[in-house]
PARO-128582 format. One record per residue (C-alpha): chain; residue number from 0; residue in three letters; x, y, z. Coordinates in Angstrom, 1 decimal. Example, Ala and Ser with C-alpha at 12.3 -4.5 7.8 and 13.67 -1.06 7.14 Angstrom:
<pts>
+-------+-----+------+--------+--------+--------+
: kette :  nr : rest :      x :      y :      z :
+-------+-----+------+--------+--------+--------+
:     A :   0 :  ALA :   12.3 :   -4.5 :    7.8 :
:     A :   1 :  SER :   13.7 :   -1.1 :    7.1 :
+-------+-----+------+--------+--------+--------+
</pts>
This chain:
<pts>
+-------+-----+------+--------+--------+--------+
: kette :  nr : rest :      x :      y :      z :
+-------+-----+------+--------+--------+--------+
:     A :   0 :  UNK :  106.0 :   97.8 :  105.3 :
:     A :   1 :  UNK :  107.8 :  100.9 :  104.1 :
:     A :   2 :  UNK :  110.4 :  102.4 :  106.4 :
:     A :   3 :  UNK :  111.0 :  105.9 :  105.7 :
:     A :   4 :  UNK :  114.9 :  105.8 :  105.9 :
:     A :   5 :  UNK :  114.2 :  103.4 :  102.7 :
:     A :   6 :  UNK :  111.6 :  105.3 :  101.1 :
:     A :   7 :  UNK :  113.8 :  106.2 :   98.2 :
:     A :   8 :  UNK :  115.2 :  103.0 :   97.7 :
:     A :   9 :  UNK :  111.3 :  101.4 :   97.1 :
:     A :  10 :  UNK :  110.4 :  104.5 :   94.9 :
:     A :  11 :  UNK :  113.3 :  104.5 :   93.1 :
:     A :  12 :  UNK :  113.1 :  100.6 :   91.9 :
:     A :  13 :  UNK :  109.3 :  101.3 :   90.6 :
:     A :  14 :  UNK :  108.3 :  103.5 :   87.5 :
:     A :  15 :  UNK :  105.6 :  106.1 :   87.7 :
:     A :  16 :  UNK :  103.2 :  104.7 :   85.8 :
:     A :  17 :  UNK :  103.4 :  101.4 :   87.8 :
:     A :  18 :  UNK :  103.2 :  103.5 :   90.9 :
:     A :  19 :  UNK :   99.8 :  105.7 :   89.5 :
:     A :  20 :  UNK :   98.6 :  102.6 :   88.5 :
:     A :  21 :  UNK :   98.7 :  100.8 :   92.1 :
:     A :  22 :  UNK :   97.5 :  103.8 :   93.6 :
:     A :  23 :  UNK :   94.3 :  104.1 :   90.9 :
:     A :  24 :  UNK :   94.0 :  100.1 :   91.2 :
:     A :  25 :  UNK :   93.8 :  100.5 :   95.2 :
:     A :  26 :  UNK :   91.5 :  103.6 :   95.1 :
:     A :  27 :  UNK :   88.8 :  101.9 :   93.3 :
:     A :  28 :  UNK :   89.0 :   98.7 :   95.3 :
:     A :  29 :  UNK :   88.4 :  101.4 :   97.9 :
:     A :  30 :  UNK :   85.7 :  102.5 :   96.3 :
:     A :  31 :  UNK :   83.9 :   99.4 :   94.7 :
:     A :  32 :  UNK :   84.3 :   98.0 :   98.6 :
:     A :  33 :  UNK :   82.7 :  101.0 :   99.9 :
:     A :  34 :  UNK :   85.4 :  102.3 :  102.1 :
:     A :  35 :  UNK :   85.0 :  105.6 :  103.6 :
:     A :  36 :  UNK :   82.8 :  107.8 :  105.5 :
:     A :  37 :  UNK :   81.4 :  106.2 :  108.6 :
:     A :  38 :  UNK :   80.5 :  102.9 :  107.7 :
:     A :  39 :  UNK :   78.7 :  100.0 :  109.9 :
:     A :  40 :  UNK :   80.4 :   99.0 :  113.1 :
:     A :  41 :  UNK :   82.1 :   95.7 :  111.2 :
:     A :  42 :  UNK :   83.7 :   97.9 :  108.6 :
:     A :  43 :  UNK :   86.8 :  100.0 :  108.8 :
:     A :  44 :  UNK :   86.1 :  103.7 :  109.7 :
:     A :  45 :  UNK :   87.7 :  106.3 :  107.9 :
:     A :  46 :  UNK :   89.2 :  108.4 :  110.6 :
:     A :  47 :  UNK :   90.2 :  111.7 :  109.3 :
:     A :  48 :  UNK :   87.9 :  112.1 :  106.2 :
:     A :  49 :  UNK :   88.9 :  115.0 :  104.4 :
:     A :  50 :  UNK :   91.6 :  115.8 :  107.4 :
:     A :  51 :  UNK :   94.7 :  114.0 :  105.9 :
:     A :  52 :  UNK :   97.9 :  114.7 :  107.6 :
:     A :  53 :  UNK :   96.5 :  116.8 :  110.5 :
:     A :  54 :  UNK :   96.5 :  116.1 :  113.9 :
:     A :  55 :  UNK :   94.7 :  113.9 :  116.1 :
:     A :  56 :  UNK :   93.3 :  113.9 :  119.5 :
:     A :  57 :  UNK :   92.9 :  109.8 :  119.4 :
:     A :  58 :  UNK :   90.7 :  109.7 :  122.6 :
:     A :  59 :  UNK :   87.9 :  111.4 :  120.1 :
:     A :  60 :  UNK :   88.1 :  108.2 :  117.7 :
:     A :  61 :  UNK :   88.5 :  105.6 :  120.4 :
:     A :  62 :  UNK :   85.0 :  103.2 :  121.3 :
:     A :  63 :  UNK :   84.0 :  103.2 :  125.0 :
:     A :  64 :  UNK :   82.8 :   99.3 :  124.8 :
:     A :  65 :  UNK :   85.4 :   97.8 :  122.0 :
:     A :  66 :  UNK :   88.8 :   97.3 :  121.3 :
:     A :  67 :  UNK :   90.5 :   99.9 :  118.8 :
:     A :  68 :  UNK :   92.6 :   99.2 :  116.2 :
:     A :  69 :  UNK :   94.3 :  102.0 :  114.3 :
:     A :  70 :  UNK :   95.8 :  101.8 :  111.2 :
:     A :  71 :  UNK :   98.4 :  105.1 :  110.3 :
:     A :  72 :  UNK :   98.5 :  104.4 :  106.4 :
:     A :  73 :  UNK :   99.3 :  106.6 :  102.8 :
:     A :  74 :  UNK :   97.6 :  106.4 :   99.8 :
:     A :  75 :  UNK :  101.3 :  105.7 :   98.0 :
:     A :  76 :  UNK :  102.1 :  102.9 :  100.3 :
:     A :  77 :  UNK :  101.8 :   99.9 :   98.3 :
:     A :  78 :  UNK :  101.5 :   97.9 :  101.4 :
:     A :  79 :  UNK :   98.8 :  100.0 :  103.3 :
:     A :  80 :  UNK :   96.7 :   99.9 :  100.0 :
:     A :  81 :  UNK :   97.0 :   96.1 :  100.0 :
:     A :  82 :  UNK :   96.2 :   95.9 :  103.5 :
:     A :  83 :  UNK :   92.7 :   97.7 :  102.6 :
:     A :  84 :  UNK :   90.7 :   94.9 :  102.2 :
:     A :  85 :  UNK :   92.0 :   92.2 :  104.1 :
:     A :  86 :  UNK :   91.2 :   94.4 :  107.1 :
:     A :  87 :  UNK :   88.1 :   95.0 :  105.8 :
:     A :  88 :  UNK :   87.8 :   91.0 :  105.9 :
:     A :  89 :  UNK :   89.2 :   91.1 :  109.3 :
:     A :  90 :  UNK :   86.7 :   94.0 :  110.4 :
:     A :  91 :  UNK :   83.5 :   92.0 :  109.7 :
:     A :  92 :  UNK :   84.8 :   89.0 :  111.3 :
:     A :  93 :  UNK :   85.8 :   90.7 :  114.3 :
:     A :  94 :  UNK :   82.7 :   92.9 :  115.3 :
:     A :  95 :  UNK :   84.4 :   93.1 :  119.0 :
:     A :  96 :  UNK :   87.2 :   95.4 :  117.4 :
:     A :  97 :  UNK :   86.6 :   98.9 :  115.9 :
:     A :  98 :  UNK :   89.3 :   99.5 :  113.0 :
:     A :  99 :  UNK :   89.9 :  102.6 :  112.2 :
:     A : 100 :  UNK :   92.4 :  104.1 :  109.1 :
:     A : 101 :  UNK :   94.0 :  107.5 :  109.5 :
:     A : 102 :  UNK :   95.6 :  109.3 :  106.5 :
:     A : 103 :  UNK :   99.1 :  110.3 :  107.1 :
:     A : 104 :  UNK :   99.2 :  112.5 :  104.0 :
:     A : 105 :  UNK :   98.1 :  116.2 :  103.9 :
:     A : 106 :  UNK :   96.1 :  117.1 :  100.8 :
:     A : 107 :  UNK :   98.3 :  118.1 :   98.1 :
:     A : 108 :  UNK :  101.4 :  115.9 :   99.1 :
:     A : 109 :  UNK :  102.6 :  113.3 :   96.4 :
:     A : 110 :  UNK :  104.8 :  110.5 :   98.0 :
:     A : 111 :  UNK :  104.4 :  108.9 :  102.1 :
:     A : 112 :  UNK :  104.7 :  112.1 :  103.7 :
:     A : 113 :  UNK :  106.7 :  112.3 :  106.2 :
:     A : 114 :  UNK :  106.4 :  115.3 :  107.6 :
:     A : 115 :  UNK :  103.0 :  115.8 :  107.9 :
:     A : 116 :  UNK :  101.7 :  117.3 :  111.5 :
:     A : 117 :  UNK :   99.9 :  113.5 :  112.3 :
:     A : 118 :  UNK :  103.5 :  111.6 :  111.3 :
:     A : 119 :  UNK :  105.2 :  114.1 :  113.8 :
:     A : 120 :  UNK :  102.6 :  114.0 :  116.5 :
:     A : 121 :  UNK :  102.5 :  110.0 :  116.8 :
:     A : 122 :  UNK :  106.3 :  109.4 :  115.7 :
:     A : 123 :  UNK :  105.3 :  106.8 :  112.8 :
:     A : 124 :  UNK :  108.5 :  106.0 :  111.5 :
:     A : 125 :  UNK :  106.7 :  103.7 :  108.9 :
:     A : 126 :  UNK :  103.8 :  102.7 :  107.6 :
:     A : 127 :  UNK :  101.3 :  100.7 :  107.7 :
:     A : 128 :  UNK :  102.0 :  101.4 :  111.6 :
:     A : 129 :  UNK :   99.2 :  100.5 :  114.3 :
:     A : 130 :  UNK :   98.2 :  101.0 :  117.2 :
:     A : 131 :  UNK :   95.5 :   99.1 :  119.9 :
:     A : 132 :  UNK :   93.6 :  100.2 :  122.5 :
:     A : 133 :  UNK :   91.1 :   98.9 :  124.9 :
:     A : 134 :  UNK :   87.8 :   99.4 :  126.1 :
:     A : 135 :  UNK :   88.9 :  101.9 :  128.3 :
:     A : 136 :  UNK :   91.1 :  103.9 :  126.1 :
:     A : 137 :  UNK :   94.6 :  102.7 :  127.4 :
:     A : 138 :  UNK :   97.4 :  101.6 :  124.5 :
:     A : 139 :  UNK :   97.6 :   98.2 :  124.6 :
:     A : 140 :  UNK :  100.6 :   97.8 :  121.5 :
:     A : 141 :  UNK :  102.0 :  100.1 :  118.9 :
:     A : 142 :  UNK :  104.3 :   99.8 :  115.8 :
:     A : 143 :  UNK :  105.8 :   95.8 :  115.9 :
:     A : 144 :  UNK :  103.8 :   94.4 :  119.1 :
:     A : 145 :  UNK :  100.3 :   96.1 :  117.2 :
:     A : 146 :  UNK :  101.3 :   94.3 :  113.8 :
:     A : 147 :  UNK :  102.0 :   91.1 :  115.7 :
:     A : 148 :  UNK :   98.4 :   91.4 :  117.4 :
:     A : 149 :  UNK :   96.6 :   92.0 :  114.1 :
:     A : 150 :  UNK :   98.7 :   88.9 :  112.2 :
:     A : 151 :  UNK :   97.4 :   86.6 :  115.6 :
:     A : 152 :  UNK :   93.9 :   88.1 :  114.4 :
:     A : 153 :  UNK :   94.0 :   87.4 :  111.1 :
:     A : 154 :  UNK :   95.4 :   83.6 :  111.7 :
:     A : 155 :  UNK :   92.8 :   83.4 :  114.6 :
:     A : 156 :  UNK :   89.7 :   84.6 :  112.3 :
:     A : 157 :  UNK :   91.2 :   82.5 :  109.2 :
:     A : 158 :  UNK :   91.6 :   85.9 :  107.4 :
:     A : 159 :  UNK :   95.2 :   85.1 :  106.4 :
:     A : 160 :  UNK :   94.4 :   81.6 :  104.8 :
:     A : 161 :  UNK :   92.0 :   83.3 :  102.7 :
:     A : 162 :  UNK :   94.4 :   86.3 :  101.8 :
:     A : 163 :  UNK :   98.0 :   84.0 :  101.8 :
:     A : 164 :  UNK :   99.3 :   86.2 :  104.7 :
+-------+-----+------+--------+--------+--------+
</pts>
C-alpha cells in the first residue's frame, strides 16, 4: 500500500527507469490478461475507461444481484499493479462478487495523483483502497475493514496460496 504522506519517500528510493519499467511490465500483464473494457462477469471490470481521475456517481457501477468490490488504484502504484492479477484470480473464483478497478489518475498526470477530482470526492488517502457493497447498494467496508475482507477472500478461495499473499 502506498500512503500518500509517504509518497515521496517510495519514489524517492526507486530510479526512473525501474519505475517505467514496472509500470510497462504491469501494463502488458494488463494487456496479455485482457484487462479492460467490460469484460465477462468473473473478470474485473474496468470502471472508468478512458475517464481517469473524474468523478463518480458509484450507484451507476454497483450490481443489483452481487456483491461489489471496488478497487481505487494508479497506474504508478507498484502495489495496485501487482494486485492486477491476483484479483483477476480472485474474480473468476468468486463469480458471486463483481470487482471493479477505478483509475485515480486523470490523463496526463505522471505519479499517484492525489489531487484528482475522484481522490477528493471519495477521500482515498492511499491506494490500492477498496471499498464493498452489497446487493442492495449499501457500503458494507472501506479502506482497512475492505482490504481485510478481500485478504479473508483470497485465503477462503485459496487465491493467496497460489500468489504467496
Amino acid at each position: 500500500m502506498i500512503d500518500k504522506n509517504r509518497t515521496r519517500d517510495y519514489e524517492g528510493s526507486r530510479s526512473r527507469r525501474h519505475r517505467f519499467l514496472r509500470v510497462i511490465g504491469a501494463a502488458m500483464i494488463w494487456i496479455l490478461l485482457g484487462v479492460g473494457g467490460y469484460p465477462a462477469a468473473a473478470q474485473v471490470q474496468d470502471g472508468n475507461p478512458g475517464r481517469g481521475g473524474e468523478t463518480m456517481e458509484m450507484r451507476s457501477l454497483l450490481s443489483r444481484d452481487r456483491t461489489t468490490a471496488i478497487d481505487f488504484y494508479s497506474p504508478y502504484c507498484f502495489p495496485c499493479m501487482q494486485m492486477a492479477p491476483v484479483m483477476e484470480k480472485l474474480a473468476a473464483r468468486m463469480p458471486e462478487v463483481l470487482f471493479i478497478r477505478l483509475n485515480i489518475n486523470r490523463a496526463g498526470v505522471k505519479g499517484i495523483d492525489w489531487q484528482s477530482p475522484l481522490v477528493q470526492q471519495y477521500g482515498i488517502k492511499s491506494v490500492p483502497y477498496f471499498m464493498i457493497f452489497d446487493p442492495q447498494g449499501k457500503p458494507v467496508a472501506q479502506g482497512p475493514a475492505a482490504r481485510q475482507m478481500i485478504k479473508g477472500w483470497l485465503q477462503k478461495t485459496g487465491v493467496a496460496q497460489q500468489t504467496g499473499k
